[in-house]
C-alpha positions as CSV (number, residue, x, y, z in Angstrom):
1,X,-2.1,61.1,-46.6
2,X,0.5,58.8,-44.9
3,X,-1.1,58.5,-40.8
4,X,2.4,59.3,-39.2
5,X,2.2,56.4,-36.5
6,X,2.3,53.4,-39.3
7,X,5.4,52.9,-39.2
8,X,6.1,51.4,-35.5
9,X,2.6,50.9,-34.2
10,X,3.6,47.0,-34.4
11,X,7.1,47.4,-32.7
12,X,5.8,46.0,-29.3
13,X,5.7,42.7,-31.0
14,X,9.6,42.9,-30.3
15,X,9.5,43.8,-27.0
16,X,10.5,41.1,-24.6
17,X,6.9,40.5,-23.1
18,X,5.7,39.8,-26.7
19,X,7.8,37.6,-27.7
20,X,7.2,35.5,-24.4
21,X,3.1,35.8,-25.4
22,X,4.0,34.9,-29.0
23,X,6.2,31.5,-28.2
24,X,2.9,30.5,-25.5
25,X,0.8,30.9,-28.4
26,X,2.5,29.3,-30.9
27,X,3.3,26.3,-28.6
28,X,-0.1,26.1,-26.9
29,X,-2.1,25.7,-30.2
30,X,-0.6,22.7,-31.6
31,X,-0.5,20.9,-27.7
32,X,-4.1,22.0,-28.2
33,X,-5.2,20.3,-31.2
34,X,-2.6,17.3,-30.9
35,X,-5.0,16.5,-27.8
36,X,-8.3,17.1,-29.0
37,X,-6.8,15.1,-32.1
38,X,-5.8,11.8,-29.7
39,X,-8.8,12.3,-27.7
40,X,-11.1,12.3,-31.0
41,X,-8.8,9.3,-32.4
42,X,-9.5,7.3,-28.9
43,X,-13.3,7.8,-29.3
44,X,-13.6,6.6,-32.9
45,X,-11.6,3.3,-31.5
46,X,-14.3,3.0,-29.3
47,X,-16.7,3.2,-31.7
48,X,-15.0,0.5,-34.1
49,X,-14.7,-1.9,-30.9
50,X,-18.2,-1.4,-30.3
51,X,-19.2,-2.3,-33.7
52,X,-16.7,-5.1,-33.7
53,X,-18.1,-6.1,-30.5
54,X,-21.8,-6.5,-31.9
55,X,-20.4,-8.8,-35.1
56,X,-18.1,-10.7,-32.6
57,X,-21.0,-11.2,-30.4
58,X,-23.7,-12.4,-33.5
59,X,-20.8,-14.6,-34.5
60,X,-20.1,-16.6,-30.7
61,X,-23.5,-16.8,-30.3
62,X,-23.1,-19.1,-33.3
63,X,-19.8,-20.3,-32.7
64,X,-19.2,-23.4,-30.4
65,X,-18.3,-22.8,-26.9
66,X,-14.2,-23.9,-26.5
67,X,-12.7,-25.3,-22.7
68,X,-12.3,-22.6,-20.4
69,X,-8.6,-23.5,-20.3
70,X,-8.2,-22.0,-24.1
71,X,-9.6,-18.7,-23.4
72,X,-7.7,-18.0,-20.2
73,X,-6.3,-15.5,-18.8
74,X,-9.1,-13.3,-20.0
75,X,-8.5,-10.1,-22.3
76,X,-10.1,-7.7,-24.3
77,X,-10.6,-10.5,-27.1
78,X,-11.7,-13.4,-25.2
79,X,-14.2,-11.7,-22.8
80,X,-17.7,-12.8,-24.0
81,X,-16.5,-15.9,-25.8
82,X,-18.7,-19.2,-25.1
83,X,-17.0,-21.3,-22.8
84,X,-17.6,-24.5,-21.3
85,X,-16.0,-26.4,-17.6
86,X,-17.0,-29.0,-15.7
87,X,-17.7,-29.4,-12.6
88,X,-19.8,-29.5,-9.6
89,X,-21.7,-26.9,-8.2
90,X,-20.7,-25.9,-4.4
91,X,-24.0,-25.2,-2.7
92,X,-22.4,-24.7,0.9
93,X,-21.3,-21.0,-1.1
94,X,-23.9,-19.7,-3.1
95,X,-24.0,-15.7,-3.3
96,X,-26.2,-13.5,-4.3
97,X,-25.0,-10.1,-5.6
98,X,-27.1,-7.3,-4.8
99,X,-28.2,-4.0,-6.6
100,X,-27.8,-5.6,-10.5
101,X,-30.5,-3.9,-13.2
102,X,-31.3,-5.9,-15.9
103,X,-34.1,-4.3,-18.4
104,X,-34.1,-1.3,-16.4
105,X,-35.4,-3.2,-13.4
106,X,-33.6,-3.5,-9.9
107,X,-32.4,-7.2,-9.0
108,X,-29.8,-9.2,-8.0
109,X,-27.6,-12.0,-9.7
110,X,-27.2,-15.7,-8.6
111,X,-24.1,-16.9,-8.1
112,X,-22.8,-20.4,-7.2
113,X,-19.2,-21.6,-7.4
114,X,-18.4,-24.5,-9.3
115,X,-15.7,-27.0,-8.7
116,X,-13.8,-28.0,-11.4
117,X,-10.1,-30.0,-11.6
118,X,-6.7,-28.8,-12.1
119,X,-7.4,-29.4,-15.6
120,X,-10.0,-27.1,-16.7
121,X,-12.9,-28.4,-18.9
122,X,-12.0,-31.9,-18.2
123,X,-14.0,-34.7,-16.8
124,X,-11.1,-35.8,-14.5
125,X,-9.8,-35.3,-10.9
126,X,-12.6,-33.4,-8.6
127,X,-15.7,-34.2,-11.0
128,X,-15.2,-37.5,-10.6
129,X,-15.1,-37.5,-7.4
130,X,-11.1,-38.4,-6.7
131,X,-11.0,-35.0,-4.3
132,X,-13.3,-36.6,-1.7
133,X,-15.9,-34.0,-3.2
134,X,-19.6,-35.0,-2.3
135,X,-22.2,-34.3,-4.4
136,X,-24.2,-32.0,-2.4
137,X,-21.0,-30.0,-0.7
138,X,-20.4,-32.2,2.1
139,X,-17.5,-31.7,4.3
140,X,-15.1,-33.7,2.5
141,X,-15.3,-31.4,-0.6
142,X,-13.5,-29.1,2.0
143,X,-10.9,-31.5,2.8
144,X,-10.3,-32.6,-1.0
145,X,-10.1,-28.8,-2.0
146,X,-6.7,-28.5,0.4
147,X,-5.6,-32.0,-1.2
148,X,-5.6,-31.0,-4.6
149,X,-3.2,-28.0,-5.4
150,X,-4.6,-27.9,-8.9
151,X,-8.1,-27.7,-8.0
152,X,-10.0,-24.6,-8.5
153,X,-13.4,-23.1,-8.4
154,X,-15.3,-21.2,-11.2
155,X,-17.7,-18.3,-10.1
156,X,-20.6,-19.0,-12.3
157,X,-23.8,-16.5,-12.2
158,X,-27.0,-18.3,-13.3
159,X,-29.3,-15.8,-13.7
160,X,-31.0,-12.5,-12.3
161,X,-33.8,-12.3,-10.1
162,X,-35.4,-9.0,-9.6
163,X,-36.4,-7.8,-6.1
164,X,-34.7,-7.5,-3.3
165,X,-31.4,-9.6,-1.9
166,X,-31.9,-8.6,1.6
167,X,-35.8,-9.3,1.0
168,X,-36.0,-13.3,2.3
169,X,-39.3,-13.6,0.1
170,X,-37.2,-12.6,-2.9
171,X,-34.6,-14.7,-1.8
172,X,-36.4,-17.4,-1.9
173,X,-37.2,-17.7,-5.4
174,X,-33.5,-18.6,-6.0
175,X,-33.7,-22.5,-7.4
176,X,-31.2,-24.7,-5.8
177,X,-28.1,-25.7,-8.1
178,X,-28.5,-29.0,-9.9
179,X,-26.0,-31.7,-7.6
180,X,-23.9,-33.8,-9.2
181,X,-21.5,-33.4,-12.4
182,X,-22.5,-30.7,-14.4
183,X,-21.4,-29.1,-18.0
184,X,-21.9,-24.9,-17.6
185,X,-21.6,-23.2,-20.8
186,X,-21.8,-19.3,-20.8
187,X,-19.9,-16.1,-21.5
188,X,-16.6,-15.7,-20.4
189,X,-16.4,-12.5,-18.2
190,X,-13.6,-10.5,-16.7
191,X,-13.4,-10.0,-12.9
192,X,-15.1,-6.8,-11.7
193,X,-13.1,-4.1,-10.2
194,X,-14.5,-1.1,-8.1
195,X,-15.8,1.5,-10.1
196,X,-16.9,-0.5,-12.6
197,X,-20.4,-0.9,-14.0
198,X,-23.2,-2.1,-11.6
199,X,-20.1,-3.0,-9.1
200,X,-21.3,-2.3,-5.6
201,X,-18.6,0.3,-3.6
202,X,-21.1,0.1,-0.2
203,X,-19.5,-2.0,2.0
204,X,-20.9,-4.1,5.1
205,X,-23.0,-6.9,3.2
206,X,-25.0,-9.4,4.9
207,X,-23.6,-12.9,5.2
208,X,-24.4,-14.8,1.6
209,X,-24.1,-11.9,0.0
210,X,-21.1,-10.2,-2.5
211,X,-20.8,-6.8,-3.8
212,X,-18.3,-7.4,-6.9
213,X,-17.3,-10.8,-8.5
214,X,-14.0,-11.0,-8.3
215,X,-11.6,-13.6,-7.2
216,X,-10.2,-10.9,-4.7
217,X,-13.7,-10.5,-2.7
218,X,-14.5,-14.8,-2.9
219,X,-10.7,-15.5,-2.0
220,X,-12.0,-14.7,2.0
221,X,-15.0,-16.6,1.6
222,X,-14.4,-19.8,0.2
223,X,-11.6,-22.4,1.2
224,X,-10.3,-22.8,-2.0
225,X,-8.8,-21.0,-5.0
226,X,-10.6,-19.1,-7.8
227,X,-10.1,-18.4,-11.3
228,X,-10.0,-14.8,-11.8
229,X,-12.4,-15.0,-14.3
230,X,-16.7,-15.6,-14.3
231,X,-19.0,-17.3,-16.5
232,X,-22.7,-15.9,-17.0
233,X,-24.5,-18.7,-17.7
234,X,-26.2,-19.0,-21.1
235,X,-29.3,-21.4,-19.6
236,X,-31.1,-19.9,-16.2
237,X,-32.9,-22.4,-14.5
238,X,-36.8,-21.5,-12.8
239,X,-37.2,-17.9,-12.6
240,X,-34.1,-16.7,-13.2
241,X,-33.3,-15.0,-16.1
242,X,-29.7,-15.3,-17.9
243,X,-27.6,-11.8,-17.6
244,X,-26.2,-10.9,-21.0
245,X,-22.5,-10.4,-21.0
246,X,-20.7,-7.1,-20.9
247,X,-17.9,-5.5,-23.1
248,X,-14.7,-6.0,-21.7
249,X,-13.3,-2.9,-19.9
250,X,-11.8,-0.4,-22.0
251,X,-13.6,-0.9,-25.1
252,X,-17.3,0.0,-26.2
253,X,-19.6,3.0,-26.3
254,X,-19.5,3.5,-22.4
255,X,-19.3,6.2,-20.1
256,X,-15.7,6.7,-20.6
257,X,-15.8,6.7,-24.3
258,X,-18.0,10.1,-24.1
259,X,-15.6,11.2,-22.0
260,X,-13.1,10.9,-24.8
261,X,-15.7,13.0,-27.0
262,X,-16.4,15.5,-24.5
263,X,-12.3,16.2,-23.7
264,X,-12.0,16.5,-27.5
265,X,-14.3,19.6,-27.5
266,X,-12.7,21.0,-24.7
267,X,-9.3,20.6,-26.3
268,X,-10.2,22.6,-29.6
269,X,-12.4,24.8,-27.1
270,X,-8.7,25.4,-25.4
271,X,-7.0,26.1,-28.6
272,X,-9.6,29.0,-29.9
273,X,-9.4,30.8,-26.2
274,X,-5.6,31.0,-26.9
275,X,-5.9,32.8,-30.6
276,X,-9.1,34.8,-29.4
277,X,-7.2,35.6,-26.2
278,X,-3.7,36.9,-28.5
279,X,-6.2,38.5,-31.1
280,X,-7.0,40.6,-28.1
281,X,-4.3,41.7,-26.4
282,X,-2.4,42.4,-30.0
283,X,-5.4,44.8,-30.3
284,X,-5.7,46.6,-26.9
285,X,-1.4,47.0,-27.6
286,X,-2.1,48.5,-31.3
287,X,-4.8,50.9,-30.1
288,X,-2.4,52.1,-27.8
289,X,0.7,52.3,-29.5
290,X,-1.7,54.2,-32.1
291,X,-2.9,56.8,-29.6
292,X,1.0,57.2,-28.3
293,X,1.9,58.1,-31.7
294,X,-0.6,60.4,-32.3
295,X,-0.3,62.4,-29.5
296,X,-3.1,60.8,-27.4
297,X,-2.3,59.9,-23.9
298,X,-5.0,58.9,-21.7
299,X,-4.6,60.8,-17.9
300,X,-2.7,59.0,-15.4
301,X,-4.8,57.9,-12.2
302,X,-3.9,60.7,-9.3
303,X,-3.0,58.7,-6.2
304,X,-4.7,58.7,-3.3
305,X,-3.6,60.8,-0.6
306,X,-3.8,59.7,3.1
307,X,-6.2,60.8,5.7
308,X,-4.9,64.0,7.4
309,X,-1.9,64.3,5.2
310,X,-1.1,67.7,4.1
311,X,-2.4,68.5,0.7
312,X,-0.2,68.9,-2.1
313,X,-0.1,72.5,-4.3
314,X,-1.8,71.1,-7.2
315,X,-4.6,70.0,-4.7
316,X,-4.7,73.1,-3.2
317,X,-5.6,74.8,-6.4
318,X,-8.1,72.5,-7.0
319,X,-10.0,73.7,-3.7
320,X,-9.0,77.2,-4.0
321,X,-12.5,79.1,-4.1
322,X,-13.8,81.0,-7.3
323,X,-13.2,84.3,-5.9
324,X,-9.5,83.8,-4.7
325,X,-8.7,82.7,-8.3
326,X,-10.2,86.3,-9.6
């Protein structure tokens, strides 16, 4: 036998608030997995710049280091290429840059500026000396620094010490940088930005000291220009130890790239609330259209009647006693 509510038990799928549920779903699942899809796509980029990364890396450390002046300005590609300038080391500026870990230990890195010409690489202008540069930093490397437009500095970090920077025992374990005209060869490095990895946000540091290498934060400590670019040194001299480069921003199995992972779950998460959420309220609307058609109508809710208000006939024959109803 036929059940006599068949026929238009789905006929609320054409009334106006279906049709507005059915467009949101059929719009919302596609948006959903078009995401999840970019956001999977993004970490799987990652992953082949990481792995690119680690033969890039095996293949510079092979490679011979090229002038500074060919790998500048620095991107995604160049960051951790060999490169060699010279120049002489500033020892009126060295830094140290606090709260660096290096094989899970606290430390701190070693910084020292060198001086190179306009040039880049080359053994000309300041390294030889035509700046009125001394040596040992004395006040006519100032003065030549102002002279030469073209002259710049190169932050270069020489190696890690671990302890503490504000600890003057632990400072003193920092070797003085070699005087005179010096070749640095090292990976190239991007300058740091807030936020980024190891990058000190705590402001207030103690005079010698600098929280992110950049040539933003040395531009107000030094009298001279700087590349916006750093060097980690491939050779540490004493007890320093040489900090391994760093994947350029963007790229590599970082923090962000989990992100990427995590966001693609919560994309395809998104997209199965939406069907479970239609599959739902298509059933609770069928069960009631059923019950309509057959007759079934759940009892409407009697409305509350105010304090002291007079009683209506229906709720007077509710509280009429047993015996009055006889």
């Amino acid at each position: 036998m036929r059940s006599p509510y068949r026929g238009g038990v789905y006929r609320f799928l054409l009334t106006p608030r279906w049709w507005v549920i059915n467009v949101f779903t059929l719009l919302a699942i596609p948006v959903c997995l078009f995401m999840g899809s970019w956001q999977l796509s993004r970490f799987e980029t990652r992953v082949d710049t990481h792995n690119q990364q680690q033969d890039d890396a095996s293949r510079e450390r092979k490679a011979a280091a090229r002038p500074l002046s060919d790998l500048l300005p620095v991107t995604a590609k160049t960051s951790g290429e060999r490169a060699t300038a010279t120049g002489r080391y500033d020892t009126t500026h060295q830094l140290l840059v606090p709260d660096r870990r290096l094989d899970g230990r606290d430390g701190f890195y070693v910084l020292t500026l060198l001086r190179v010409d306009g040039d880049v690489g080359g053994g000309k202008g300041m390294a030889d000396g035509k700046d009125g540069a001394g040596a040992k930093g004395e006040p006519g490397a100032k003065a030549g620094a102002k002279d030469e437009p073209g002259a710049k500095a190169l932050p270069v970090v020489r190696g890690w010490l671990p302890g503490d920077a504000d600890d003057p025992a632990a400072a003193a374990k920092v070797p003085a940088p070699p005087s005179g005209e010096v070749t640095v060869t090292g990976a190239l490095q991007a300058s740091e930005h807030q936020g980024g990895d190891g990058v000190s946000a705590a402001g207030g540091l103690p005079r010698g000291q600098l929280g992110m290498i950049s040539a933003a934060s040395l531009v107000n400590l030094v009298p001279y220009q700087v590349y916006d670019a750093w060097v980690t040194s491939s050779q540490a001299p004493g007890a320093l130890k040489p900090v391994p480069p760093t994947a350029a921003e963007g790229t590599g199995l970082d923090i962000k790239a989990f992100q990427n992972l995590g966001y693609t779950g919560e994309w395809f998460v998104f997209a199965g609330f939406v069907i479970f959420m239609w599959f739902r309220l298509f059933r609770r609307e069928a069960e009631t259209a059923r019950d309509l058609a057959l007759g079934i109508t759940p009892p409407e809710p009697a409305a509350p009647t105010e304090p002291g208000a007079d009683r209506t006939p229906d709720d007077a024959e509710r509280t009429r006693s047993p015996s009055a109803t006889a």
